[in-house]
Biopython code that builds the backbone (N, CA, C, O; Angstrom):
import numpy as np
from Bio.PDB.StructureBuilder import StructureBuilder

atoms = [
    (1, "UNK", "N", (109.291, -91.353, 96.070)),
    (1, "UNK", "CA", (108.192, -92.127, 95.516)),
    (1, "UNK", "C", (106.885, -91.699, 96.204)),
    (1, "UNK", "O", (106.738, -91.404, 97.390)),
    (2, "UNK", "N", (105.920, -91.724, 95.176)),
    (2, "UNK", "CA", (104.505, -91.368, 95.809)),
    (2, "UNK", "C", (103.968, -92.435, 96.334)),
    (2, "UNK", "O", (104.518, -93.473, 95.964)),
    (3, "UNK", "N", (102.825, -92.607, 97.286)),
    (3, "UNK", "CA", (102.480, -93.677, 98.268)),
    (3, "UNK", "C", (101.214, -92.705, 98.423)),
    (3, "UNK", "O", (101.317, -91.479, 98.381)),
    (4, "UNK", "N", (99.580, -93.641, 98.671)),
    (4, "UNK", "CA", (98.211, -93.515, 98.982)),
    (4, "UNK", "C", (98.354, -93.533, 100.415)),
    (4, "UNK", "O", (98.791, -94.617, 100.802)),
    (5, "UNK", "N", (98.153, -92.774, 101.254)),
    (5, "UNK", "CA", (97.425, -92.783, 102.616)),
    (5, "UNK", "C", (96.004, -92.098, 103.043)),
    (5, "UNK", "O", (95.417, -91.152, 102.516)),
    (6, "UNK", "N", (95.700, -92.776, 104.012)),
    (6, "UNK", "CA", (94.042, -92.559, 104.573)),
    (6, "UNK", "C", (94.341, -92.122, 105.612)),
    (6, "UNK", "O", (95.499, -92.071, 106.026)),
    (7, "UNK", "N", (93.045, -91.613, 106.392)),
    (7, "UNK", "CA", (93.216, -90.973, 107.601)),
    (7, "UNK", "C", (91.690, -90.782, 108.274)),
    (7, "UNK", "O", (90.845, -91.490, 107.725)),
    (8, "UNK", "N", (91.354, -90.210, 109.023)),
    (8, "UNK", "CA", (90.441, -89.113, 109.925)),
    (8, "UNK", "C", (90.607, -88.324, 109.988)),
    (8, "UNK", "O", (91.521, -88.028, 110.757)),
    (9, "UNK", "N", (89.820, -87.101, 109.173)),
    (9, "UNK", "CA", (89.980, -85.587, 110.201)),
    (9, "UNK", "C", (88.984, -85.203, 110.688)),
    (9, "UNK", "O", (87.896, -85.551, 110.229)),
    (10, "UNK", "N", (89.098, -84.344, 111.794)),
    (10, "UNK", "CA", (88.041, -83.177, 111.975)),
    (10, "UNK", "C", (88.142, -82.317, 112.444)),
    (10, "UNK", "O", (89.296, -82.305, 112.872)),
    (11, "UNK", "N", (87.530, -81.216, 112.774)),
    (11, "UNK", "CA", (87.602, -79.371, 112.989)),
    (11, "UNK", "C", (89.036, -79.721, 113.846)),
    (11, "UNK", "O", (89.782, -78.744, 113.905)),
    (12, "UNK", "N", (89.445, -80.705, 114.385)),
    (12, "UNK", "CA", (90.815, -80.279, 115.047)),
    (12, "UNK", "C", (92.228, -80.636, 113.882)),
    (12, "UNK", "O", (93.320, -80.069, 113.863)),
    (13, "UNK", "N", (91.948, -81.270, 113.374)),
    (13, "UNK", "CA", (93.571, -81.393, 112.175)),
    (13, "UNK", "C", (93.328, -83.243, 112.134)),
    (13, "UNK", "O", (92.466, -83.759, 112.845)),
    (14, "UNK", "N", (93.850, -83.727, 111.592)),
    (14, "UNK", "CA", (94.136, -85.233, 111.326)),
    (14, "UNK", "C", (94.200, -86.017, 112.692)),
    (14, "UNK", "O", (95.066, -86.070, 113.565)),
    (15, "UNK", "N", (92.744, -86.710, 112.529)),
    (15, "UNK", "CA", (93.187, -87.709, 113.778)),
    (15, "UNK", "C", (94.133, -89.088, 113.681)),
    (15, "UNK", "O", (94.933, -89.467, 114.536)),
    (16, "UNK", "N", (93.829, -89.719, 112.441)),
    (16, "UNK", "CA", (94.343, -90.693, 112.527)),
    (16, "UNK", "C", (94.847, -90.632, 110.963)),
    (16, "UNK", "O", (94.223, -89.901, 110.193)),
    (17, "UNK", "N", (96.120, -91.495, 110.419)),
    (17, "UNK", "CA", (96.904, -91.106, 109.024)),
    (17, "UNK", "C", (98.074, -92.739, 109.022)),
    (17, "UNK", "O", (99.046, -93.099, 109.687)),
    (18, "UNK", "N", (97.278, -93.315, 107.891)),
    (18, "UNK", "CA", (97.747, -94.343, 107.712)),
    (18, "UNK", "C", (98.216, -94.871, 106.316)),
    (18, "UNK", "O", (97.707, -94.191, 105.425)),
    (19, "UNK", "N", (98.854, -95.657, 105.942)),
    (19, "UNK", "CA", (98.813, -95.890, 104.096)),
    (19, "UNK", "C", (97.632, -96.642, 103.956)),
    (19, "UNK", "O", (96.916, -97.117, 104.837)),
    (20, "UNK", "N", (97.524, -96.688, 102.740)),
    (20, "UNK", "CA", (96.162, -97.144, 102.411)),
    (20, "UNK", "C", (95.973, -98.832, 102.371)),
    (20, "UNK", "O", (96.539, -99.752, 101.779)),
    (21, "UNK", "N", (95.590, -98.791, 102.703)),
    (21, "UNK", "CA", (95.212, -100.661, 102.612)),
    (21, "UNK", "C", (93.679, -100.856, 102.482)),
    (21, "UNK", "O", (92.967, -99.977, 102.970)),
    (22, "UNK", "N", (93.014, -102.076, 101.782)),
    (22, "UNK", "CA", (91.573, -101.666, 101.877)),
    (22, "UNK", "C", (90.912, -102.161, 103.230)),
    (22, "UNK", "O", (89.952, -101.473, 103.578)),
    (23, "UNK", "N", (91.178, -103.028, 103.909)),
    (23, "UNK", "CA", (91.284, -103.191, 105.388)),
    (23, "UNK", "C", (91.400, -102.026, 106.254)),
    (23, "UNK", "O", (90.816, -101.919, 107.332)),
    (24, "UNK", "N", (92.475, -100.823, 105.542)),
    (24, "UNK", "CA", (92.504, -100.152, 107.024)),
    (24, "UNK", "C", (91.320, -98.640, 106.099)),
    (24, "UNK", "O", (91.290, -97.421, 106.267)),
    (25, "UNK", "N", (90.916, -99.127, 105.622)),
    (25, "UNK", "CA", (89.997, -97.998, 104.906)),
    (25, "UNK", "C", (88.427, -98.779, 105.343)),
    (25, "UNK", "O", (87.473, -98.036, 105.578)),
    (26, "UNK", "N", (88.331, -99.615, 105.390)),
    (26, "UNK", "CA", (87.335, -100.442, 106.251)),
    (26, "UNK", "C", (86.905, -100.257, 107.293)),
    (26, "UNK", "O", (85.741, -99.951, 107.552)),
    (27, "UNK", "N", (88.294, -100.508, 108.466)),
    (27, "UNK", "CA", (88.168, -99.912, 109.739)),
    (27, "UNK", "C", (87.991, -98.073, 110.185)),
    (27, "UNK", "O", (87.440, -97.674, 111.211)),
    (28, "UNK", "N", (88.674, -97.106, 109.015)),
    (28, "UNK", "CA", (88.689, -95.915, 109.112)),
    (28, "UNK", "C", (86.901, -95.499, 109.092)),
    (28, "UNK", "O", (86.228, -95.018, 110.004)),
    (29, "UNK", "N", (86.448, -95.931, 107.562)),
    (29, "UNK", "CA", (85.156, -95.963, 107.392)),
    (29, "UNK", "C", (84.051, -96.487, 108.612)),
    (29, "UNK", "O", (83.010, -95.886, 108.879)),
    (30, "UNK", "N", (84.330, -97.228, 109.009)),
    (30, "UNK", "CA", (83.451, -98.020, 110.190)),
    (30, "UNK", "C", (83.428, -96.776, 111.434)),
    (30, "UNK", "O", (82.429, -96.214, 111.884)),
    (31, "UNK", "N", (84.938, -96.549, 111.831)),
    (31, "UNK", "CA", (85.222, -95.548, 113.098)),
    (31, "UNK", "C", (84.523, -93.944, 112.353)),
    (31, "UNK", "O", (83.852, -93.129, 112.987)),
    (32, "UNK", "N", (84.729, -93.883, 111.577)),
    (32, "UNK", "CA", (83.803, -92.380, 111.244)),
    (32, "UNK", "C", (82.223, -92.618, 111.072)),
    (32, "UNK", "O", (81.384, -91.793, 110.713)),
    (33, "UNK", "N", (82.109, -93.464, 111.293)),
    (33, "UNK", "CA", (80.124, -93.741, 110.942)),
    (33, "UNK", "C", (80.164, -93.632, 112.612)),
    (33, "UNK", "O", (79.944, -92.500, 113.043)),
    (34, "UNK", "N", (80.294, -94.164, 113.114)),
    (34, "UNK", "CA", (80.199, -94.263, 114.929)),
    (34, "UNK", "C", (80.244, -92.762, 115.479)),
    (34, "UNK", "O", (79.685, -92.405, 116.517)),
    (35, "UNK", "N", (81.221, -91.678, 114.371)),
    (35, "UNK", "CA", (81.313, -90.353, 115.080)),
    (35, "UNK", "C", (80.395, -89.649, 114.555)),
    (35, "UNK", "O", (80.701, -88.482, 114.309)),
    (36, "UNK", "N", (79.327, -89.998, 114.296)),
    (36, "UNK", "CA", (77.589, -89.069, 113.299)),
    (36, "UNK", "C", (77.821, -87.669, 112.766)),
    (36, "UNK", "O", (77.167, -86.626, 112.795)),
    (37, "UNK", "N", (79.287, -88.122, 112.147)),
    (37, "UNK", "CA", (79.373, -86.660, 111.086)),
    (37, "UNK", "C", (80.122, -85.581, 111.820)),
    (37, "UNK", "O", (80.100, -84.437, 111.366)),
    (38, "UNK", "N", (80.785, -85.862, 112.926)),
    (38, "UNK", "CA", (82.495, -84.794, 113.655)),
    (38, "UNK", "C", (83.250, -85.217, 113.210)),
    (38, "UNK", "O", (84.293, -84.631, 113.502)),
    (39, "UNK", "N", (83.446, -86.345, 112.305)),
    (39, "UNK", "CA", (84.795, -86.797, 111.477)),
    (39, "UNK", "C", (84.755, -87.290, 110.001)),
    (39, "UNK", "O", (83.739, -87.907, 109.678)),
    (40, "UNK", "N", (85.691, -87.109, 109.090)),
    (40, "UNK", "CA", (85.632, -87.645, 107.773)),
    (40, "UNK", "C", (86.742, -88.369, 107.330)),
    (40, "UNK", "O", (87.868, -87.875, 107.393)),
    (41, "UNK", "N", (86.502, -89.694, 106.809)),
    (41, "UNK", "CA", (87.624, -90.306, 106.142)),
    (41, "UNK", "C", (88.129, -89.199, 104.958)),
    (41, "UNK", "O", (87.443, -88.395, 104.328)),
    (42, "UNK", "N", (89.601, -89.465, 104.894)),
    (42, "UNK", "CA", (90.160, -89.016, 103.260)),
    (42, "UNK", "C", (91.503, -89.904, 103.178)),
    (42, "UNK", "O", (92.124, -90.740, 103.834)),
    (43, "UNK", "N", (91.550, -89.334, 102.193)),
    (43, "UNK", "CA", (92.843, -89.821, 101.094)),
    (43, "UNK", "C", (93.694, -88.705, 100.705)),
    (43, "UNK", "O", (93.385, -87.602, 100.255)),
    (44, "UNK", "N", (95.171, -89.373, 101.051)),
    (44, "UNK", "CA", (95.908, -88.453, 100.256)),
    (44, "UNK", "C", (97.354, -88.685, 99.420)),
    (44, "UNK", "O", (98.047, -89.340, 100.199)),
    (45, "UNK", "N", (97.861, -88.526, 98.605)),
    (45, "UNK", "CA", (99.248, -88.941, 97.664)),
    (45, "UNK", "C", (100.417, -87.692, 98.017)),
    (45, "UNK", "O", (100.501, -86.504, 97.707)),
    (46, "UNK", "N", (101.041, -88.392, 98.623)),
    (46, "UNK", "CA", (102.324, -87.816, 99.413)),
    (46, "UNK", "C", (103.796, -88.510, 98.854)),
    (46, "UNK", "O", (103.694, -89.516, 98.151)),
    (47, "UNK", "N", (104.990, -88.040, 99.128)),
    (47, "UNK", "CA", (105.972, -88.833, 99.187)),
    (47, "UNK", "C", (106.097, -89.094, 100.859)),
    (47, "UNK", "O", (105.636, -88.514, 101.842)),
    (48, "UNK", "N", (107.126, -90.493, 100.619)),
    (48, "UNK", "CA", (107.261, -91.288, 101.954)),
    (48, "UNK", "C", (107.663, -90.298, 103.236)),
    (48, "UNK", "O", (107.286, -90.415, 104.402)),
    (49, "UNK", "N", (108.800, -88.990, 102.494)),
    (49, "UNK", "CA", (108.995, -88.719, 103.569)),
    (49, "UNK", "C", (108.344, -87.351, 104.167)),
    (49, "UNK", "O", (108.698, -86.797, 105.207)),
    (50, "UNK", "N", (107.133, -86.852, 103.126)),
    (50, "UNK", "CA", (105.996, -85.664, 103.867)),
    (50, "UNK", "C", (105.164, -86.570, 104.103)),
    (50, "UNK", "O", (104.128, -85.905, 104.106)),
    (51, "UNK", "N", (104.788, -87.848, 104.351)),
    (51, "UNK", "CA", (103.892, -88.850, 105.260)),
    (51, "UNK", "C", (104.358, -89.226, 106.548)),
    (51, "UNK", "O", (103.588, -89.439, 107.485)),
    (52, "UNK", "N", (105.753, -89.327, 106.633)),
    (52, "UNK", "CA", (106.406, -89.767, 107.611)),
    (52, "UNK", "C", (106.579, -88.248, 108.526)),
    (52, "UNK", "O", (106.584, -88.261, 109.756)),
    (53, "UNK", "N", (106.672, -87.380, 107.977)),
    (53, "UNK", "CA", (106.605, -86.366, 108.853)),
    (53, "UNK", "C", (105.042, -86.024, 109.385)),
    (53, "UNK", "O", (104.946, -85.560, 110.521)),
    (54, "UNK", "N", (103.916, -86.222, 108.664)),
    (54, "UNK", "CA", (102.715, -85.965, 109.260)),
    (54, "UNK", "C", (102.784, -87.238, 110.135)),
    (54, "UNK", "O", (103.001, -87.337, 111.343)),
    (55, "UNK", "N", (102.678, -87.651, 109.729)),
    (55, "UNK", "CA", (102.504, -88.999, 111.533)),
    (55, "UNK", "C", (102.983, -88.768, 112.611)),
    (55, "UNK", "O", (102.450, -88.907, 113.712)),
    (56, "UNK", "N", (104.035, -88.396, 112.358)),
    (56, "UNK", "CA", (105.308, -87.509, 113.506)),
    (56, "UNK", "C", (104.522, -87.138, 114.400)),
    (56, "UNK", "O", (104.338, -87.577, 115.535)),
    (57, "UNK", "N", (103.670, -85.605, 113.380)),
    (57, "UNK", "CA", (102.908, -84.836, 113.752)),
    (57, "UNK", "C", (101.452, -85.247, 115.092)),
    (57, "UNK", "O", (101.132, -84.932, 116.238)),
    (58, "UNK", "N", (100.976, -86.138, 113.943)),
    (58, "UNK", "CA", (99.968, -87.240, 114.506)),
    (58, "UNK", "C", (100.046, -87.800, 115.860)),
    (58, "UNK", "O", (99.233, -87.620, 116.767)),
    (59, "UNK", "N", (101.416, -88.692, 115.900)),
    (59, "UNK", "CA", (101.862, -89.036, 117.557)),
    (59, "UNK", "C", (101.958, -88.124, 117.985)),
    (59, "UNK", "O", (101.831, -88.240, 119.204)),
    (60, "UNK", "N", (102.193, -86.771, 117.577)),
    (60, "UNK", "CA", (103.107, -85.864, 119.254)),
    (60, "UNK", "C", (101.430, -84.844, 119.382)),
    (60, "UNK", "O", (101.474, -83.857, 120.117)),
    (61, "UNK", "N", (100.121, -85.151, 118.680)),
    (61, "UNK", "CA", (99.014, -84.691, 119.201)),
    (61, "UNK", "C", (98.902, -82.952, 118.107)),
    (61, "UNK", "O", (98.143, -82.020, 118.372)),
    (62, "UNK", "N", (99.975, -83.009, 116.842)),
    (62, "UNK", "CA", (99.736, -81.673, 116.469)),
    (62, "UNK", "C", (99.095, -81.862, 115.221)),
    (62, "UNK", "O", (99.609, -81.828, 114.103)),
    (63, "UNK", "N", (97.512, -82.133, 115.644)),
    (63, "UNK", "CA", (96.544, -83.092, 114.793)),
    (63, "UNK", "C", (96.369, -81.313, 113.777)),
    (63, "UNK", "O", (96.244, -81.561, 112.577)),
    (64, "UNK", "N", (96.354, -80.207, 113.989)),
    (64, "UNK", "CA", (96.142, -79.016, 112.754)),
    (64, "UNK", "C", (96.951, -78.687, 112.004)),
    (64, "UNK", "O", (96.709, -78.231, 110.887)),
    (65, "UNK", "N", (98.604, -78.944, 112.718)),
    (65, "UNK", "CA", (100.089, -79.074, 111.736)),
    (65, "UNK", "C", (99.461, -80.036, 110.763)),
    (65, "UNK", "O", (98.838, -79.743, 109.742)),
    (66, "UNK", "N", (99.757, -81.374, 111.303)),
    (66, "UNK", "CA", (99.593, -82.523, 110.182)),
    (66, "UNK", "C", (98.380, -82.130, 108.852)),
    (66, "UNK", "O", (98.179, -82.835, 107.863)),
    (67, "UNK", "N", (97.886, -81.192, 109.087)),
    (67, "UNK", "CA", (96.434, -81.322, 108.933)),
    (67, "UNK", "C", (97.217, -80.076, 107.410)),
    (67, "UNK", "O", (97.229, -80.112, 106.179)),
    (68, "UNK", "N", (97.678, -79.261, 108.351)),
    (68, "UNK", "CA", (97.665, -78.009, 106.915)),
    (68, "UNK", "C", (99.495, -78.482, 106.300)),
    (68, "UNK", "O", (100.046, -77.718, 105.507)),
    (69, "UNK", "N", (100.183, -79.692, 106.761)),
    (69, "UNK", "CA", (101.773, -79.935, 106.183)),
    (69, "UNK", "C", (100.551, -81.052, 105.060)),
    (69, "UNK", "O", (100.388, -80.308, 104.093)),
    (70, "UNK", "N", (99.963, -81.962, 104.861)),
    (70, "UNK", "CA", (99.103, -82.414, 103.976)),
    (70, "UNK", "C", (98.338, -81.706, 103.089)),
    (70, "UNK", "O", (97.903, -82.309, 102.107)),
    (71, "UNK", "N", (98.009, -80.174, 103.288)),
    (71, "UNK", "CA", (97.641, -79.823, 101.753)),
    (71, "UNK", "C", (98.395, -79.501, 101.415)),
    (71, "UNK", "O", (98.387, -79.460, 100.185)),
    (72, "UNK", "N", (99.456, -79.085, 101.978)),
    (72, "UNK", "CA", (100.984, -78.275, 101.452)),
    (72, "UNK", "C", (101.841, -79.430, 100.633)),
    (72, "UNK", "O", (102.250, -79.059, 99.533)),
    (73, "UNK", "N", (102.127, -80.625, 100.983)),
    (73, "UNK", "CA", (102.744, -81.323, 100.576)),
    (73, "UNK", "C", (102.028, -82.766, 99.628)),
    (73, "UNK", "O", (102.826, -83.560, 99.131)),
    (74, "UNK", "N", (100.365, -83.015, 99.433)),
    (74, "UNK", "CA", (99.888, -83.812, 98.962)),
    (74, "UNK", "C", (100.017, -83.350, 97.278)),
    (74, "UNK", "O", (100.287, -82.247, 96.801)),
    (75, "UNK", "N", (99.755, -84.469, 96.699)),
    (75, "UNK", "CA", (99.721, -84.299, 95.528)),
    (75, "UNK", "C", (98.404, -84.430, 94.351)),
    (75, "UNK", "O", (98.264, -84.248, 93.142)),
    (76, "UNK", "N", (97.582, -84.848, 95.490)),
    (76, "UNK", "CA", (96.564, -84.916, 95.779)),
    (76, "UNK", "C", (95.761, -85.624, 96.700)),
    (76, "UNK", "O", (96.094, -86.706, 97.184)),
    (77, "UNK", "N", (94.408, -84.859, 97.020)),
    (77, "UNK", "CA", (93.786, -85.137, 98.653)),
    (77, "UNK", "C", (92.651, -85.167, 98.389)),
    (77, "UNK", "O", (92.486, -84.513, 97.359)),
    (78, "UNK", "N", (91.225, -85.801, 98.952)),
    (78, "UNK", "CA", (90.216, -85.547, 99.068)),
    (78, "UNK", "C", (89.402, -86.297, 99.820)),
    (78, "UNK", "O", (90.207, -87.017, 100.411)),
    (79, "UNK", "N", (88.201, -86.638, 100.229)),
    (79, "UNK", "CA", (87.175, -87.208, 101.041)),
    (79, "UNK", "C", (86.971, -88.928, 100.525)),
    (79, "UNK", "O", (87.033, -89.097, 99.307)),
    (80, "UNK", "N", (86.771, -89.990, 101.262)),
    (80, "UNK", "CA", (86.350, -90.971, 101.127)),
    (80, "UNK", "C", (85.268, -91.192, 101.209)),
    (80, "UNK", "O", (84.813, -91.193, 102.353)),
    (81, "UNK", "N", (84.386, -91.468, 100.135)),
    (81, "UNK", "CA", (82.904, -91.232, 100.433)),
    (81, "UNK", "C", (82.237, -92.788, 100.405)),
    (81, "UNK", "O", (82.865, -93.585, 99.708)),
    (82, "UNK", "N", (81.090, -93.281, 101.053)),
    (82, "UNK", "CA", (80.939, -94.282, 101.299)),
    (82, "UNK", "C", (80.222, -94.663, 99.873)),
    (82, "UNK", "O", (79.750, -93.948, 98.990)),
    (83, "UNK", "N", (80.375, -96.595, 100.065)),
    (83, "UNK", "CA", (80.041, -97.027, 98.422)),
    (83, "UNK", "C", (78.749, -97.270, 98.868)),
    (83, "UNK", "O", (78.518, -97.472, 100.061)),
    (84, "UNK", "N", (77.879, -97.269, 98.004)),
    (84, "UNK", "CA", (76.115, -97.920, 98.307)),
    (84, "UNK", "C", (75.736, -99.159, 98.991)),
    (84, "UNK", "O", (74.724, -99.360, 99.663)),
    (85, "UNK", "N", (76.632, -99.905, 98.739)),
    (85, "UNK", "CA", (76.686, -101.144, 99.714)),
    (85, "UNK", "C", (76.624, -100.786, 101.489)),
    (85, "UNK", "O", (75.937, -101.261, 102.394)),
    (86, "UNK", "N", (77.519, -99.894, 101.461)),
    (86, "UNK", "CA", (77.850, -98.977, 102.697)),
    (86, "UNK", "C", (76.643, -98.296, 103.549)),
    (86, "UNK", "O", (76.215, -98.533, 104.678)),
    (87, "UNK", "N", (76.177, -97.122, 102.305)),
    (87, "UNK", "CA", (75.104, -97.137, 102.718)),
    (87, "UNK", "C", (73.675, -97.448, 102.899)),
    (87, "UNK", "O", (72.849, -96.968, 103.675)),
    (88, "UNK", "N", (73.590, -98.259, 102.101)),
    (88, "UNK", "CA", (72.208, -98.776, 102.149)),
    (88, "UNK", "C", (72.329, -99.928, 103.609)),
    (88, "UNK", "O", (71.403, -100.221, 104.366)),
    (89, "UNK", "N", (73.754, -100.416, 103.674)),
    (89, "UNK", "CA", (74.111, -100.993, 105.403)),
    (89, "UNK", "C", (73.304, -99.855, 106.629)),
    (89, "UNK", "O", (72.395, -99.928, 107.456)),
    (90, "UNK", "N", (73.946, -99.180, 106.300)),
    (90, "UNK", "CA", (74.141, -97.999, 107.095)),
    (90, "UNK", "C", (72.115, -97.192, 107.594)),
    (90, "UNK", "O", (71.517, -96.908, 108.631)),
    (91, "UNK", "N", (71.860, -97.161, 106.296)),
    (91, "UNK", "CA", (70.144, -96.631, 106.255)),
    (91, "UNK", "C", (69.294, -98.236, 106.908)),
    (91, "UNK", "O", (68.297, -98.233, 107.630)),
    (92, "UNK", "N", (69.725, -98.969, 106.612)),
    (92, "UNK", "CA", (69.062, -100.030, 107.466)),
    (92, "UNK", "C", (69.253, -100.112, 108.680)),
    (92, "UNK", "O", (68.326, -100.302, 109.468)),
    (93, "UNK", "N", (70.474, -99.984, 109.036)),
    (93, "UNK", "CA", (71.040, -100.174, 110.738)),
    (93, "UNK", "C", (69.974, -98.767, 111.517)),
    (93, "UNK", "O", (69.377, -99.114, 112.536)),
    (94, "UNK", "N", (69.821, -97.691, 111.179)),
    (94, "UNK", "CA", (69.567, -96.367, 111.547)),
    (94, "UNK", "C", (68.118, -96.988, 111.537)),
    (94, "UNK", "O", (67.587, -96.736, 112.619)),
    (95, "UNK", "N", (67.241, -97.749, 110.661)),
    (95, "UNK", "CA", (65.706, -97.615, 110.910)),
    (95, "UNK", "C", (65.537, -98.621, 111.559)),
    (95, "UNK", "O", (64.414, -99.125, 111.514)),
    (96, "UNK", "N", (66.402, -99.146, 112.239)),
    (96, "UNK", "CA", (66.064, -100.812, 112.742)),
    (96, "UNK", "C", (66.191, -99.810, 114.370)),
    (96, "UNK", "O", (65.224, -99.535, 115.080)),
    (97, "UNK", "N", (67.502, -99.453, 114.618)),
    (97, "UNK", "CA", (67.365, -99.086, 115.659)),
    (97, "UNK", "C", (66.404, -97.317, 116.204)),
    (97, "UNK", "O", (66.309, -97.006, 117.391)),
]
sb = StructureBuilder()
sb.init_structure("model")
sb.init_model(0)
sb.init_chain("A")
sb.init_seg("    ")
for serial, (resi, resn, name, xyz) in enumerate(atoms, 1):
    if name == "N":
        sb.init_residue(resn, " ", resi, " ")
    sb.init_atom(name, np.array(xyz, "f"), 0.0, 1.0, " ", f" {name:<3s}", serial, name[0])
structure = sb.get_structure()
């Protein structure tokens, strides 16, 4: 069965790889605004058990495995891009401070 998961990557392979919930796409989104553009949320459609093997990956720190067993095995993948609500948050917080 296919299943939605989210994550973090950046120039090193998948930092963080979770199923999707809109809560944990909340918190993903929040933790990549804090990293000013070294990390990007995405999405990807896997079966349970090429997800369960990238996490594997994930805990044991082989954040560029996980990183290239996810285009190999997704069914589709791509970037989480923020909604306008998001950013127009986001362009306010930046001119205030």
């Amino acid at each position: 069965m296919m299943k939605s998961y989210v994550g973090i990557v950046s120039k090193s392979g998948i930092e963080l790889f979770y199923p999707e919930d809109p809560a944990t796409v909340r918190f993903l989104w929040r933790r990549a605004q804090r990293q000013n553009g070294r990390v990007a949320c995405f999405w990807g459609v896997l079966s349970e058990e090429a997800a369960e093997f990238i996490q594997i990956e994930v805990a044991l720190g082989w954040n560029r495995e996980a990183l290239d067993h996810l285009q190999q095995h997704a069914r589709d993948y791509g970037f989480i891009l923020p909604s306008r609500e998001d950013l127009a948050l986001h362009a306010t917080a930046r001119m205030a401070s």
